[in-house]
Each structure stands twice: as structure tokens, then as C-alpha cells.
C-alpha positions in Angstrom: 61.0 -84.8 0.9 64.0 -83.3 -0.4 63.4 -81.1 -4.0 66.4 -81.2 -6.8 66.7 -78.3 -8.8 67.7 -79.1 -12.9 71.2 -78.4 -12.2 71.0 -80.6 -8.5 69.6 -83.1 -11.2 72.1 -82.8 -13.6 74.9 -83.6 -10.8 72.9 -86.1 -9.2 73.7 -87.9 -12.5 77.5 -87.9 -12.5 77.6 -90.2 -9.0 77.0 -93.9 -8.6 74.2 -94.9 -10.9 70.8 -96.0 -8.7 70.2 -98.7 -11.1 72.7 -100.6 -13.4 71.4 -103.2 -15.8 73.8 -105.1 -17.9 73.6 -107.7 -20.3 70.4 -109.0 -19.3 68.5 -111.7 -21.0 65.4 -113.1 -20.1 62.1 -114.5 -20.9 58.8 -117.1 -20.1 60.5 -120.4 -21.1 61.4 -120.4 -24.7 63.5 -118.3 -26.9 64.3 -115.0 -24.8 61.9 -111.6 -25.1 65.2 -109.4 -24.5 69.0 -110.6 -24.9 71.8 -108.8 -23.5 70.0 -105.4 -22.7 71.8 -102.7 -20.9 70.1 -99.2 -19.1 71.5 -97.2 -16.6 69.5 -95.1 -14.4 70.4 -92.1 -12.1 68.8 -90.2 -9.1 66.5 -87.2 -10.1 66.2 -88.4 -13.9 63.9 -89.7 -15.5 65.1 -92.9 -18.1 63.4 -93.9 -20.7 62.7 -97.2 -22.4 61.2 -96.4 -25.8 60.6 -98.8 -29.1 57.8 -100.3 -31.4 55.2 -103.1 -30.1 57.1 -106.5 -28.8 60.2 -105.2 -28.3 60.7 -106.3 -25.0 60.2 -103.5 -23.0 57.3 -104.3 -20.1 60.0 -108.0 -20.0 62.8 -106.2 -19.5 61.0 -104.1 -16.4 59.7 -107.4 -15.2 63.4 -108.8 -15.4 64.8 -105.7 -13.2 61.6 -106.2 -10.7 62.4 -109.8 -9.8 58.8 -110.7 -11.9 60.6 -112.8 -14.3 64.6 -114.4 -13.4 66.9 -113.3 -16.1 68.6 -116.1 -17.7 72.3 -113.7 -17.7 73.5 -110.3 -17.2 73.1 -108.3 -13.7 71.3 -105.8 -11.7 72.8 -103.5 -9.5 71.0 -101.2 -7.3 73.3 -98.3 -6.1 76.8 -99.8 -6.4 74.9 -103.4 -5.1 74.6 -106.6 -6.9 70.9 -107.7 -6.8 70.8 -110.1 -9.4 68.6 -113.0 -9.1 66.8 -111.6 -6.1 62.8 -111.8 -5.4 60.7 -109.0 -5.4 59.9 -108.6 -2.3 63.7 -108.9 -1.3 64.2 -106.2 -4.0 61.6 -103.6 -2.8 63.8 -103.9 0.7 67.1 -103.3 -1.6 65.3 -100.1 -3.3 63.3 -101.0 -6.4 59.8 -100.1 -6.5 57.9 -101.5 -9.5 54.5 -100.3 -10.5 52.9 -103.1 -13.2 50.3 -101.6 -15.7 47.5 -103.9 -14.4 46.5 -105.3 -10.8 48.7 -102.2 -9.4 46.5 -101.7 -6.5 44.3 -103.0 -4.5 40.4 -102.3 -5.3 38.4 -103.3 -2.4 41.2 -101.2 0.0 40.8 -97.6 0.4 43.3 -95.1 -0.5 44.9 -95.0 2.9 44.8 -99.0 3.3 46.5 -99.2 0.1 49.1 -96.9 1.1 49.6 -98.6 4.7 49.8 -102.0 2.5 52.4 -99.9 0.4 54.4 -99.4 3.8 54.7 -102.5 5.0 58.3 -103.2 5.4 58.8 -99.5 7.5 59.6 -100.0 11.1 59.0 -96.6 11.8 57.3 -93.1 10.3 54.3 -94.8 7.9 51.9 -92.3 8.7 54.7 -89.5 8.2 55.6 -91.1 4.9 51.7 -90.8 4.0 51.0 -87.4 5.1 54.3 -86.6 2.5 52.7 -88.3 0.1 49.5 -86.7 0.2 51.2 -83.5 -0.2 52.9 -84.9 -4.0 49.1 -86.0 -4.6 46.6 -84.4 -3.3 43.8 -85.8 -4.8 44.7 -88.7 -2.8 44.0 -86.9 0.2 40.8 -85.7 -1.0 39.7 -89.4 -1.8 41.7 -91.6 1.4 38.7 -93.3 2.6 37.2 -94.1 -0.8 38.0 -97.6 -2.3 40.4 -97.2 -4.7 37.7 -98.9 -7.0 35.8 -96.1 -7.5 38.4 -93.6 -7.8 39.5 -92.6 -11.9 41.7 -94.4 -14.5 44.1 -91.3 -13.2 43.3 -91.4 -9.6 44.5 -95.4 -9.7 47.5 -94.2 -11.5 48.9 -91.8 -9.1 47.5 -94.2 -5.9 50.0 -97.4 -7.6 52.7 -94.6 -7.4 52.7 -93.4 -4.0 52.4 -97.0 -3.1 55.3 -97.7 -5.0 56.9 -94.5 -3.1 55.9 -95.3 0.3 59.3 -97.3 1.0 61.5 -94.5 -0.2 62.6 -95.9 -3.4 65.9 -95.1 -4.9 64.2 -96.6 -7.8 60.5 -96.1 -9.0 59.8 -98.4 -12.2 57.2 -97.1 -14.1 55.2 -99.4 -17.0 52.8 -97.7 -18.9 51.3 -95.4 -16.7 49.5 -93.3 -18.9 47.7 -96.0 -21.1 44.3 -96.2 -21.3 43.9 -92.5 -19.8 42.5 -88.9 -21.4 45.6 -86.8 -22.5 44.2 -84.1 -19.8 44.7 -87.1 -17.3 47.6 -88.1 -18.9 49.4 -84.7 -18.8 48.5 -85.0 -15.3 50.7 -88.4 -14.8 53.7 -86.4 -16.4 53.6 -83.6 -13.4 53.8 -86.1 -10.9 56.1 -88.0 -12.6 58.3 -84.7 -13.0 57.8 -84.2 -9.1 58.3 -87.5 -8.6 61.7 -87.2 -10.1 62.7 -83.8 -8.5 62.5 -85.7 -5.0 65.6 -87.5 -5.8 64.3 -90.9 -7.0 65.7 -92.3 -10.4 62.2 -93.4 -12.3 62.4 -95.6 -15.2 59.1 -95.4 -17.4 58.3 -97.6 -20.5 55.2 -95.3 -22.1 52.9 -95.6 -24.9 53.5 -92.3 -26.0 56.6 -91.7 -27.4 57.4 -88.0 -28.1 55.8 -87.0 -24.8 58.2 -89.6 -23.2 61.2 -88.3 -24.5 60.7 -84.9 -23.8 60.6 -85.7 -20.4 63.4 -88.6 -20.2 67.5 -87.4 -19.0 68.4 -90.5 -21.2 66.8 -93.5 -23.3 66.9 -96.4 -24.4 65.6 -98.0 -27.9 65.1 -101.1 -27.8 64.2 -103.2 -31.0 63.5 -107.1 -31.1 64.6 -107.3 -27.4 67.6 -105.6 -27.8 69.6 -102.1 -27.3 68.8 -100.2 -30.7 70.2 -96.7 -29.4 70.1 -94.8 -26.7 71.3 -90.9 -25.7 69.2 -88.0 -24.0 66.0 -87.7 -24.6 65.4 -84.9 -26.3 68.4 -85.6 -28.9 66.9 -88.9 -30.1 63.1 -86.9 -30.6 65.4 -85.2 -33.5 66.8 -88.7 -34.5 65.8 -90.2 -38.2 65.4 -93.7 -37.1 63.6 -92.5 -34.1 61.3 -90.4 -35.5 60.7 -92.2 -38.5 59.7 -95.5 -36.8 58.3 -94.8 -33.0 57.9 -90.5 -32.8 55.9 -90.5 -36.4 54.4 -93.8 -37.1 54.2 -95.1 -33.9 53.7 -92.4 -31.6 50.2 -93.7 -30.2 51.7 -97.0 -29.2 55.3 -97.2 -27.8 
């Protein structure tokens, strides 16, 4: 696997975007969750999707997955138009989406899982694997346990390499962290981070929201299912709006 340095990063960010959004709008049925949102998402960065409770967020990674059909807008997945495509069709395009529940598959081990996660390679899946193990080592402590009786964090970073084992340009991250001990959580971020230096573009929605934005290129706020601001991470941790309503108030539950 190849490793960006910040400034590789930083110019991996001025090509083609790995994943355009634009104008989306979708739902379950009724009224749409999120109407006309737009997120752009580059190689070696991380991009956020930040905002209060209900605004859209795990929808609008469900819409970009193929989970839910948008209603309007597009998806684009390096320079190609994926709209309206299933997910299965779209992990073979180069989106890898990694839901917050039912991300893995209990009564598999940890190197079952991650053959499953393989399954559209025609060649090198035990290659892929062994790179894999190198990003997450606990993995390779634990491959023939059932990844039932691994941790809350150990499940986390097994739905990951799943996710990576088709070499991703995109890895779509929702939630991650939740439910986890900050130790384990801090532990998510580094593999995130690494995750990130390999050249893959991963979009994260998080519960926390200053840790996310510390770590996010660029982000988007969404609010009531649509774009609220957006601009690197770091400079909207310093916004009023921001911090007033998601850093301070809502940090705990982005």
C-alpha cells in the first residue's frame, strides 16, 4: 500500500475528486430526509459530515451507498456517473460503505469476514489480507476468532478492512466510533488517519464533533437535510454557529 505524506495529501486534493455528490435528495417514501445536498470528497482526505441529531446525515451516506435511491441530484465516483446504481454494482465502481450496525458478520471469523470482504477480486485476496493485517494488527492477532467475541473496537476496525479489501477509492464511514471508550475510540481515529494516508478518500459522519473536525481536510454542516456550511475542518472548529450549536452543545452527539 502506497503512504501519502501531508503535502502528497494536500495535492492529491487538487485532481479529479474520488467522490462528487451534487444536489441529492432522497428519503424512505414521504417528504425527503435530505434535499439537494452537495460534498465533494478527495483521495488521502478525510471529509466530514458534521450537524445536530436528524439532520440527515447517516441518509445522505445511505443515498451515496446505493442503500436508499435518491429521488434527484448525482453521484460521481472519479470523473464517473454512478447515479442510481445498486450497491453491489457500486462497491465494483469504488465505493466502500461501512453501516454503523450489522457491519460484519458474527458467526465468521476474522479471516472469513475478510475473504467475504474480497469477493469481487479475481486475483491477490490473500495478498490484500496479509496488507491489511499490517494496517490492523489486532486483526491478525484475533483471524481465527469469531468476529463475535472480538471488542466494540476490534468490530470497528474488522467492518473497515472489509470495506478496504476491494481497494476502495472511497471508504464511507458512519459512526464508527459510537458506542466505544474514548481510549478505543482514539484508536479508530489512527486507523482512520492511516487509512487515509494510503490514498483512499474516507467520508465519516461521527458522533463526536470536535474530534471529527480536527481530523477532516473539509466538511460539511448539514442542518434539516440540507448544506448549512462547509470549509476545512479545522476553520469551522473556530466557527460561531459551529461551535455554538454541534462543538459546545452537541459535541457528545453529532
Amino acid at each position: 500500500m502506497t503512504t501519502l505524506t501531508p503535502d502528497q495529501a494536500a495535492a492529491a486534493t487538487q485532481t479529479v475528486a474520488a467522490l462528487d455528490v451534487a444536489g441529492l435528495t432522497a428519503g424512505y417514501g414521504g417528504p425527503p430526509i435530505i434535499e439537494n445536498v452537495s460534498v465533494r470528497a478527495h483521495r488521502g482526505a478525510i471529509t466530514a459530515v458534521v450537524g445536530p441529531n436528524g439532520a440527515g446525515k447517516s441518509t445522505l451516506l445511505k443515498a451515496i451507498a446505493g442503500v436508499i435511491r435518491a429521488k434527484a441530484g448525482s453521484v460521481s465516483v472519479e470523473g464517473n456517473d454512478v447515479t442510481g446504481l445498486s450497491t453491489e454494482k457500486l462497491v465494483r465502481r469504488g465505493i466502500a460503505y461501512v453501516p454503523q450496525v450489522a457491519n460484519v458478520f458474527p458467526q465468521l471469523s476474522v479471516q472469513e469476514n475478510l475473504e467475504m470482504g474480497g469477493y469481487i477480486r479475481r486475483h491477490g485476496l490473500h495478498e490484500r489480507i496479509e496488507e491489511l493485517y499490517s494496517l490492523f494488527p489486532d486483526l491478525k492477532a484475533a483471524h481465527r476468532r469469531r468476529a463475535e467475541t472480538l471488542s466494540g473496537g476490534q468490530r470497528t476496525m474488522l467492518a473497515m478492512a472489509r470495506g478496504l479489501m476491494v481497494d476502495p477509492a472511497v471508504l464511507i464511514l458512519d459512526e464508527p466510533s459510537a458506542g466505544l471508550s474514548p481510549k478505543f475510540q482514539g484508536a479508530v481515529w489512527e486507523r482512520i488517519e492511516q487509512v487515509r494516508a494510503t490514498n483512499v478518500a474516507v467520508v465519516v459522519v461521527e458522533q463526536n464533533t470536535r474530534e471529527t473536525l480536527r481530523h477532516a481536510r473539509w466538511a460539511y454542516v448539514l442542518v434539516l437535510g440540507q448544506n448549512r456550511l462547509d470549509g476545512p475542518g479545522r476553520d469551522l472548529l473556530h466557527n460561531d454557529e459551529v461551535v455554538r450549536l454541534y462543538v459546545g452543545v452537541l459535541s457528545a452527539g453529532g
